[in-house]
DSSP file (Angstrom, degrees, kcal/mol; ACC not computed):
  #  RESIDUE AA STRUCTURE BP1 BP2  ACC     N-H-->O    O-->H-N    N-H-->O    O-->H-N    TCO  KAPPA ALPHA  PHI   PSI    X-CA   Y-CA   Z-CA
    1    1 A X    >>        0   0    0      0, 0.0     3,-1.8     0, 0.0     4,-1.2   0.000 360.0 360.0 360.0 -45.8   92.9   35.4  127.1
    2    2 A X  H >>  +     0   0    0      1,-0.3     4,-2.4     2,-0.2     3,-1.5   0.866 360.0  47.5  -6.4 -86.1   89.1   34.0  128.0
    3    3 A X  H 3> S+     0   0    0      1,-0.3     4,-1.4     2,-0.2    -1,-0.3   0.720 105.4  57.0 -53.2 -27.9   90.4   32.1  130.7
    4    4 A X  H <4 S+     0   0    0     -3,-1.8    -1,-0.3     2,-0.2    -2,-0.2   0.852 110.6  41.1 -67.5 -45.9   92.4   34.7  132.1
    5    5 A X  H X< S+     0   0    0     -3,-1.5     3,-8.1    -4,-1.2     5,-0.3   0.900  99.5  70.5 -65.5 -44.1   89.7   37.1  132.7
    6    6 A X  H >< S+     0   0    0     -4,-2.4     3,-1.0     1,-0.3     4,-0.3   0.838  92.2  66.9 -40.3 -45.8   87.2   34.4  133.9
    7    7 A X  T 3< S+     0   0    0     -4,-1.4    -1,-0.3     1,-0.2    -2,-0.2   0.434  98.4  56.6 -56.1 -19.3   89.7   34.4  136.9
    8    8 A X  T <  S-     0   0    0     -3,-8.1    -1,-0.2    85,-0.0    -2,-0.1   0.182 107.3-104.4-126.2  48.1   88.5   38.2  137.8
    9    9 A X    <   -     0   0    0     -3,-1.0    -2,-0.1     1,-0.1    -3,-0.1   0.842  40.7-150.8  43.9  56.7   85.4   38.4  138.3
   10   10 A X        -     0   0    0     -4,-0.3     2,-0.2    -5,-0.3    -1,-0.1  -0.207  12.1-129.0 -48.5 135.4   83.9   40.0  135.3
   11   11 A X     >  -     0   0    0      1,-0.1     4,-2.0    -2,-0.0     3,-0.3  -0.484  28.3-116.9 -34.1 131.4   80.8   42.2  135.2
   12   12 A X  H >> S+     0   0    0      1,-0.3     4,-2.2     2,-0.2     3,-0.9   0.978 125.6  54.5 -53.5 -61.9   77.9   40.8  132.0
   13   13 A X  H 3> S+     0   0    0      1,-0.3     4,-1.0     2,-0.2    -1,-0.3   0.589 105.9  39.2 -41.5 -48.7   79.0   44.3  131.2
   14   14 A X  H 3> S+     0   0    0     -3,-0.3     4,-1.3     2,-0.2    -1,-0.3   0.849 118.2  49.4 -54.9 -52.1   82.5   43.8  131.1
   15   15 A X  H <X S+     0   0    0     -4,-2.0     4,-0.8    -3,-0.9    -2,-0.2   0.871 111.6  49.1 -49.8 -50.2   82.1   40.4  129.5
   16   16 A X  H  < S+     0   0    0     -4,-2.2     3,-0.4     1,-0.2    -2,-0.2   0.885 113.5  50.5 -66.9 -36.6   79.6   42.0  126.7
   17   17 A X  H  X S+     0   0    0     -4,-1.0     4,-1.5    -5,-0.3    -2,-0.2   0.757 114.3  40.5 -74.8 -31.9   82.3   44.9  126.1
   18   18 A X  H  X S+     0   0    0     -4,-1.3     4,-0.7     1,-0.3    -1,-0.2   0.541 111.2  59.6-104.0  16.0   85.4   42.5  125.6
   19   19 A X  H  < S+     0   0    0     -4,-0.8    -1,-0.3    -3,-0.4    -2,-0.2   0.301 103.5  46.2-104.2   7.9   83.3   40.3  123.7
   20   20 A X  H  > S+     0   0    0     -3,-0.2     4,-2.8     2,-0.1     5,-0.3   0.630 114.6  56.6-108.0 -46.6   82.5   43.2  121.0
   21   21 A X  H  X S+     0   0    0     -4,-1.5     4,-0.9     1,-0.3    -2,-0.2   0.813 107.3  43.5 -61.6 -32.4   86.6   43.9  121.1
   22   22 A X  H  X S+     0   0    0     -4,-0.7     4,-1.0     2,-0.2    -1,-0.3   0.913 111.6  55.0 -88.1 -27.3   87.5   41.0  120.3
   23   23 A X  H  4 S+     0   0    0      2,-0.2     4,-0.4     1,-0.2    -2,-0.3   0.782 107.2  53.3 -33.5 -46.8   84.7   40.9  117.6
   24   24 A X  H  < S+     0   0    0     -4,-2.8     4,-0.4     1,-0.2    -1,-0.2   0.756 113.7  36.3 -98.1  -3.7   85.9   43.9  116.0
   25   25 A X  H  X S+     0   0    0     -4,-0.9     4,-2.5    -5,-0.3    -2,-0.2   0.630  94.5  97.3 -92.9  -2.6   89.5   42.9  115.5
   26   26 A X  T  < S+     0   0    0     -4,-1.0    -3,-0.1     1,-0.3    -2,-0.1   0.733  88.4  32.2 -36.5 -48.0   88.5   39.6  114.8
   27   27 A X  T >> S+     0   0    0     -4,-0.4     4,-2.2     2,-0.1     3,-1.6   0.933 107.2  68.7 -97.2 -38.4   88.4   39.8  111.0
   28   28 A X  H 3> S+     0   0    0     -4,-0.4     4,-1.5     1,-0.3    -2,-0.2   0.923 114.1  34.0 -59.4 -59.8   91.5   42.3  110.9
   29   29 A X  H 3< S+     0   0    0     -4,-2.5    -1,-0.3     1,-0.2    -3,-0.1   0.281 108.9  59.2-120.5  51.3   93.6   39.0  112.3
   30   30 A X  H <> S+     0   0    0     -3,-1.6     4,-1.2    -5,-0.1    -1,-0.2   0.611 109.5  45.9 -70.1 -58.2   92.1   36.6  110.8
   31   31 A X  H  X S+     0   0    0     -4,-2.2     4,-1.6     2,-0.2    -2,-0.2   0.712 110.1  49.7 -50.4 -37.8   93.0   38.2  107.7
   32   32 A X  H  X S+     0   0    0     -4,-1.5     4,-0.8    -5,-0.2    -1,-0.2   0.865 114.1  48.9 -89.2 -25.0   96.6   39.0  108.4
   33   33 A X  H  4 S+     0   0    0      1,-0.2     4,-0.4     2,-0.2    -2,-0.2   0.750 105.3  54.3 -87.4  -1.7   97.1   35.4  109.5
   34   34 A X  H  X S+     0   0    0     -4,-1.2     4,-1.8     2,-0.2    -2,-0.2   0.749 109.3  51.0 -66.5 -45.4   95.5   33.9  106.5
   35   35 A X  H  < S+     0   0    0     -4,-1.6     4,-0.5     1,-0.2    -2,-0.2   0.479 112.1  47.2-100.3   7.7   98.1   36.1  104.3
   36   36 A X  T  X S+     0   0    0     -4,-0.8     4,-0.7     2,-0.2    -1,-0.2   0.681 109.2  52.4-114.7   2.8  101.1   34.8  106.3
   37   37 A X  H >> S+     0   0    0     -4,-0.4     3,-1.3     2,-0.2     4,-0.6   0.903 111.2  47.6 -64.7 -52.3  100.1   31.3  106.2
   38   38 A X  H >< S+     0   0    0     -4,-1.8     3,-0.5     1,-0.2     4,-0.4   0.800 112.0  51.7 -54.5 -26.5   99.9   31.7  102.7
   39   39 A X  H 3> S+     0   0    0     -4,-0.5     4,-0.5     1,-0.3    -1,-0.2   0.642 114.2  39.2 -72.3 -34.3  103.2   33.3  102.6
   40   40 A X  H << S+     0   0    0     -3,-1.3     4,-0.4    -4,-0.7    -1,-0.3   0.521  93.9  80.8-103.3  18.5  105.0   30.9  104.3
   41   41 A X  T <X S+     0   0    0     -4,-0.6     4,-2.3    -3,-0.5     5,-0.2   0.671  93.0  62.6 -99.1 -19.5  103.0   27.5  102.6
   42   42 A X  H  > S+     0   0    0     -4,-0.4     4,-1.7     1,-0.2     3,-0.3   0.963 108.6  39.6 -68.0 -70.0  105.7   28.4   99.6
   43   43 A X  H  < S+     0   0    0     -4,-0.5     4,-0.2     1,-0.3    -2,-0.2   0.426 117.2  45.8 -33.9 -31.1  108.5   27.6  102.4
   44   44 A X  H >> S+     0   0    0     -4,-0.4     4,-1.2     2,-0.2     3,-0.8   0.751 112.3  49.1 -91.4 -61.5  106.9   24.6  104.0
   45   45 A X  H 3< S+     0   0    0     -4,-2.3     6,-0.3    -3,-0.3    -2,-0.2   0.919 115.7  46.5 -71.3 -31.2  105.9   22.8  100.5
   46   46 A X  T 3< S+     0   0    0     -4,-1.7     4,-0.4     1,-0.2    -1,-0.2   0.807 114.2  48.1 -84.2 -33.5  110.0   23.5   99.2
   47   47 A X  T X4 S+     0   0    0     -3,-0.8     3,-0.5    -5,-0.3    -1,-0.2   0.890 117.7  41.9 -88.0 -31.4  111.1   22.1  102.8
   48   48 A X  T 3< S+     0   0    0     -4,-1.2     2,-3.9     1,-0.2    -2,-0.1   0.646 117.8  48.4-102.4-121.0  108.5   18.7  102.3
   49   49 A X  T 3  S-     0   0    0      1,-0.2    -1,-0.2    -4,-0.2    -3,-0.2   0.004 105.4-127.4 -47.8  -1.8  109.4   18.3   98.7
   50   50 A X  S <  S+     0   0    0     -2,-3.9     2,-0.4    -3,-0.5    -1,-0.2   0.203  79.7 108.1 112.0 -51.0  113.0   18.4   99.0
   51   51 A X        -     0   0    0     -6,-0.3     2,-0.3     2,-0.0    -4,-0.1  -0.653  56.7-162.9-109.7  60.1  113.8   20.9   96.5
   52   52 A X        -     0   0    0     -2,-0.4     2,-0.4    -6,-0.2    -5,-0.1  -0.350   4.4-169.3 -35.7  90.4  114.9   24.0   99.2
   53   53 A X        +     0   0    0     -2,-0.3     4,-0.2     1,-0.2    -7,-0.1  -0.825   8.1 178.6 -98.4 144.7  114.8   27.3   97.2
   54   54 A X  S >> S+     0   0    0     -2,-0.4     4,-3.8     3,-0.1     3,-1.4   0.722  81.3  59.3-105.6 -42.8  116.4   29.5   99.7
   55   55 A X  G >4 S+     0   0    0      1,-0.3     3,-1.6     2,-0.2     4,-0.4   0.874 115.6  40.1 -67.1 -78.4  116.2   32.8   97.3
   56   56 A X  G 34 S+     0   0    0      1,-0.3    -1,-0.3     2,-0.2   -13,-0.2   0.658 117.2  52.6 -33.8 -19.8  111.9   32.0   97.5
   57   57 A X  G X> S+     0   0    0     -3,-1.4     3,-1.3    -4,-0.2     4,-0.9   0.765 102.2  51.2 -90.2 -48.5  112.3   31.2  101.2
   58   58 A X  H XX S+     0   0    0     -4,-3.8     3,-5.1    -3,-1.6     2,-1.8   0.917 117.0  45.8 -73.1 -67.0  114.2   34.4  102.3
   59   59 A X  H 34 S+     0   0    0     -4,-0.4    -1,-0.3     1,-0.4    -2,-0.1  -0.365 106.1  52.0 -77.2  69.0  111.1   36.5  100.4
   60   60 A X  H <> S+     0   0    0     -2,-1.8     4,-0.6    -3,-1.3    -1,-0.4  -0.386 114.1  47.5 -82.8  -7.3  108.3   34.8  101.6
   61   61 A X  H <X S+     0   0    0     -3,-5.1     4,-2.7    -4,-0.9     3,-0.4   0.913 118.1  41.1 -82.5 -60.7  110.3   35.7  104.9
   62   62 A X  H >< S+     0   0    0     -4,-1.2     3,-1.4     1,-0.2     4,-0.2   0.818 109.2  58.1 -20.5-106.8  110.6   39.3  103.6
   63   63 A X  H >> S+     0   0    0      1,-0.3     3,-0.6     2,-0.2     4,-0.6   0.436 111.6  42.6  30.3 -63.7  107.2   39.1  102.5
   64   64 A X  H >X S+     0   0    0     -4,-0.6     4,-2.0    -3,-0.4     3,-1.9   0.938  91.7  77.2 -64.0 -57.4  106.0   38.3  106.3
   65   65 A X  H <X S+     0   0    0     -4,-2.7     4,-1.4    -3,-1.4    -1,-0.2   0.712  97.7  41.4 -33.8 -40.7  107.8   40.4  108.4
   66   66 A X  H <> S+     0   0    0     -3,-0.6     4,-2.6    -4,-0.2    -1,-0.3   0.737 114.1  60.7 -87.0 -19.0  105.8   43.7  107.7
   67   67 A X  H XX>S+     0   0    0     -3,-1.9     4,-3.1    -4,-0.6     3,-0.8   0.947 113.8  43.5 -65.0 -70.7  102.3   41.0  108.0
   68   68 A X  H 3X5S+     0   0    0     -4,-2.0     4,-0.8     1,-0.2    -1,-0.2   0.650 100.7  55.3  36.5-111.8  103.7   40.5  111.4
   69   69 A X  H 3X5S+     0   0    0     -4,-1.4     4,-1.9    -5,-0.2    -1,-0.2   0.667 111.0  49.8 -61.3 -43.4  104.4   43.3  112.4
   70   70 A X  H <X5S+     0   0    0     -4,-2.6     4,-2.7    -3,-0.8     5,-0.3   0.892 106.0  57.4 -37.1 -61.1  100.8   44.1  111.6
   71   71 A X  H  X5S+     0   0    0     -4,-3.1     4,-0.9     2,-0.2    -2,-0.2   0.792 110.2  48.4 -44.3 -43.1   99.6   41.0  113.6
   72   72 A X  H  X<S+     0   0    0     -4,-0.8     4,-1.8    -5,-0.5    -1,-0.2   0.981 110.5  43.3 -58.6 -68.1  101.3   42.5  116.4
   73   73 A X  H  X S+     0   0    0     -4,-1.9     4,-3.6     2,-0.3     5,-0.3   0.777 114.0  52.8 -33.1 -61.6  100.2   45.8  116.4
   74   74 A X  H  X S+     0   0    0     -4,-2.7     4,-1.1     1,-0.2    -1,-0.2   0.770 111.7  45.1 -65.1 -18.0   96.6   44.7  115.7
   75   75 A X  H  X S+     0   0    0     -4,-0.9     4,-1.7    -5,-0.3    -2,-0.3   0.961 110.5  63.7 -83.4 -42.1   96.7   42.2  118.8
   76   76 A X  H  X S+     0   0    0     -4,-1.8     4,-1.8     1,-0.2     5,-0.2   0.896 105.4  35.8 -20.2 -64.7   98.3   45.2  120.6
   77   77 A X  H  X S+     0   0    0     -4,-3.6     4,-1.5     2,-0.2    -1,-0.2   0.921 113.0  66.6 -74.7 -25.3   95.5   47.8  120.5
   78   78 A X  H >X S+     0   0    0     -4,-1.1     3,-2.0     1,-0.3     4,-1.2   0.952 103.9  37.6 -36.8 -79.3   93.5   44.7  121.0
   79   79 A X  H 3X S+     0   0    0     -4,-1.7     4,-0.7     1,-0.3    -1,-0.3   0.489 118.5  52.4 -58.0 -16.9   94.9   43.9  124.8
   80   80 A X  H 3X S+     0   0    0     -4,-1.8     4,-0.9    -5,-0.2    -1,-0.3   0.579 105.0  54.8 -93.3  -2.3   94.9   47.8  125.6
   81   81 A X  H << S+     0   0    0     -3,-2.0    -2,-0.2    -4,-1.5    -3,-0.1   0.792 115.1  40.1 -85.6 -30.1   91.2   48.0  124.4
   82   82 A X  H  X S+     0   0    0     -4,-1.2     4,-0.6    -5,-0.2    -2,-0.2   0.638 105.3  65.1-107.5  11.1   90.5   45.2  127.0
   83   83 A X  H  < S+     0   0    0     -4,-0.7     3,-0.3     1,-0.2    -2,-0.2   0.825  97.8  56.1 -44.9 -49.1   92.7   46.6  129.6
   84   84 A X  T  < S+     0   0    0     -4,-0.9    -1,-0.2     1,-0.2    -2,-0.2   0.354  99.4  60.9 -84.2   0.1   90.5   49.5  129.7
   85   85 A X  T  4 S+     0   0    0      2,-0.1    -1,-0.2     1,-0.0     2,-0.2   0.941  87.8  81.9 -52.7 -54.6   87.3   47.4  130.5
   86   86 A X  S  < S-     0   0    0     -4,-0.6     5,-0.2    -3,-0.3     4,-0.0  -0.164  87.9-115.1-100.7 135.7   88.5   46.1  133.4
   87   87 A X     >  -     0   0    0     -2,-0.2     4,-2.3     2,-0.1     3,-0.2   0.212  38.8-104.5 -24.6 155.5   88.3   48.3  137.1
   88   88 A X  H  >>S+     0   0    0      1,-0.2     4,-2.1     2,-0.2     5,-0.5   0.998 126.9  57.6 -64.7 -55.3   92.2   49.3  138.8
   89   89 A X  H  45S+     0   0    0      1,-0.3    -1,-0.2     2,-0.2    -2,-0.1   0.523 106.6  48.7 -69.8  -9.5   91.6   46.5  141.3
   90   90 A X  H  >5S+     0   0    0     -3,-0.2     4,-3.8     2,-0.1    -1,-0.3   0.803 107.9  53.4 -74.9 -54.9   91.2   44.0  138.2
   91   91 A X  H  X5S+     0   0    0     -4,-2.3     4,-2.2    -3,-0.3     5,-0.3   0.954 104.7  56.2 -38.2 -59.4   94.2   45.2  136.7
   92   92 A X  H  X5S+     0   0    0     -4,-2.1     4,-2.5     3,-0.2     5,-0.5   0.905 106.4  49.4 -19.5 -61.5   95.8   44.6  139.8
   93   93 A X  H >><S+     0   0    0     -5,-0.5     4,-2.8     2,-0.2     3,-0.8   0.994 106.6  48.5 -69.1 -55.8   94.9   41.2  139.7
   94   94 A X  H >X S+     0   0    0     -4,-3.8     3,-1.8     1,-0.3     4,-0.9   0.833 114.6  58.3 -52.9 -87.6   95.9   40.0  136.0
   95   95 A X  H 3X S+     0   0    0     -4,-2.2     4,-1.6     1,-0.4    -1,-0.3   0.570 109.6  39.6 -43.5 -38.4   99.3   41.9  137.2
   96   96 A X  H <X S+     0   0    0     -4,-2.5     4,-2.1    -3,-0.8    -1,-0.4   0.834 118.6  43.5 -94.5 -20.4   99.8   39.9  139.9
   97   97 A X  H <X S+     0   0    0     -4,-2.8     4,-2.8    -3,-1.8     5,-0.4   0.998 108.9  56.9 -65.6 -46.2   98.8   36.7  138.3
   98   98 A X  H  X S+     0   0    0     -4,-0.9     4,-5.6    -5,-0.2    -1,-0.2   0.971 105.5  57.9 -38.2 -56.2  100.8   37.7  135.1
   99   99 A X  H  X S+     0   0    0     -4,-1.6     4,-0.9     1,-0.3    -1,-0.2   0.896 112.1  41.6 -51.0 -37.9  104.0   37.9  138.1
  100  100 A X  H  X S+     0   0    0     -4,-2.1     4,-3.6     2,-0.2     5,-0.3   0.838 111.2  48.2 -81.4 -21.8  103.3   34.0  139.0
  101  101 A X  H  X S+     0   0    0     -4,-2.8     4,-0.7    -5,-0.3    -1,-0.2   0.839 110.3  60.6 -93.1 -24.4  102.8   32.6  135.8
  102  102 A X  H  < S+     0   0    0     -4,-5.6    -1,-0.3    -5,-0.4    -2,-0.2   0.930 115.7  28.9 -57.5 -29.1  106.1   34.7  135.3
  103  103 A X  H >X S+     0   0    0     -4,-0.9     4,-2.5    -3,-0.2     3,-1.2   0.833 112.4  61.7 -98.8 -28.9  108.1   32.7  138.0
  104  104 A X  H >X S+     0   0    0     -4,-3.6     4,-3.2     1,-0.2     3,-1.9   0.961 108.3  44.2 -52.0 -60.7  106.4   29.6  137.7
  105  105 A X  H 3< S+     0   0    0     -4,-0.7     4,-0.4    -5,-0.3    -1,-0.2   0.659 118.3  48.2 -54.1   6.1  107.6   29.3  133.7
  106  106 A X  H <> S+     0   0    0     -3,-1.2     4,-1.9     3,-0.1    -1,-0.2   0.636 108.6  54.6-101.6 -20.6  111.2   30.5  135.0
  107  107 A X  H <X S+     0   0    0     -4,-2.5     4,-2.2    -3,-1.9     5,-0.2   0.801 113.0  35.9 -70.7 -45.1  110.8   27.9  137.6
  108  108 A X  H  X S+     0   0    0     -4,-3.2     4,-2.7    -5,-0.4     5,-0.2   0.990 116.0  59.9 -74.3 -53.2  110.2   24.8  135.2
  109  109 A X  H >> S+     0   0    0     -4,-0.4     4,-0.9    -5,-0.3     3,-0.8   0.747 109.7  44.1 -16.1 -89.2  112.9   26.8  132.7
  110  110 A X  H 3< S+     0   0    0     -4,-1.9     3,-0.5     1,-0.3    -2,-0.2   0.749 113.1  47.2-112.3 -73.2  115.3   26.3  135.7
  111  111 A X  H 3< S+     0   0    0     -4,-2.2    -1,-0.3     1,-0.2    -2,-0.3   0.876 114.0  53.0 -56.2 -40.9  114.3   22.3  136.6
  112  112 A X  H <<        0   0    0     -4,-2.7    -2,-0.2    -3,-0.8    -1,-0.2   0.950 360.0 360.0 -43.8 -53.2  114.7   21.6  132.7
  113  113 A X     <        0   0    0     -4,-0.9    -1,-0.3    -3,-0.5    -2,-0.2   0.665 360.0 360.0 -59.2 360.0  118.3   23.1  132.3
């Protein structure tokens, strides 16, 4: 997201404000991705050894899903906390930049197929 922003002509102020938001979720998903690495290392060591336990595989899947869901949620309020730094006429801008980077990737999508 760094780069994205650099592109609209942040304010120190603005910069010092989404650099404290991402500082205070910072440890919150760190944490959550720490316990679904750990969650899935059971799945990953069973797939490299060989020995495939599917019943250990589907709950460490189990297991993840609500970590997630967390992960999500916490990146969520993250991006609306640094939505609300930035000025309408910023907003603006990420929205229309968000629109090209939408058609370019549908555009390479489209020359692949």
């Amino acid at each position: 997201m760094g780069r994205v922003f650099s592109q609209l002509g942040l304010t120190d102020a603005q910069k010092t404000q989404l650099k404290q938001v991402r500082s205070n979720h910072k440890a919150a998903l760190s944490d959550l991705r720490t316990q679904i690495r750990a969650k899935m290392q059971t799945v990953r060591q069973g797939e490299q050894s060989g020995t495939f336990d599917e019943q250990a595989a589907t709950q460490a899947l189990t297991d993840t899903a609500p970590l997630k869901a967390k992960l999500m949620s916490e990146e969520f309020k993250m991006r609306q906390e640094m939505l609300a730094v930035l000025t309408p006429d910023q907003k603006a801008k990420l929205d229309q930049m968000r629109q090209q980077w939408k058609s370019g990737a549908a555009q390479r999508h489209a020359q692949k197929g």
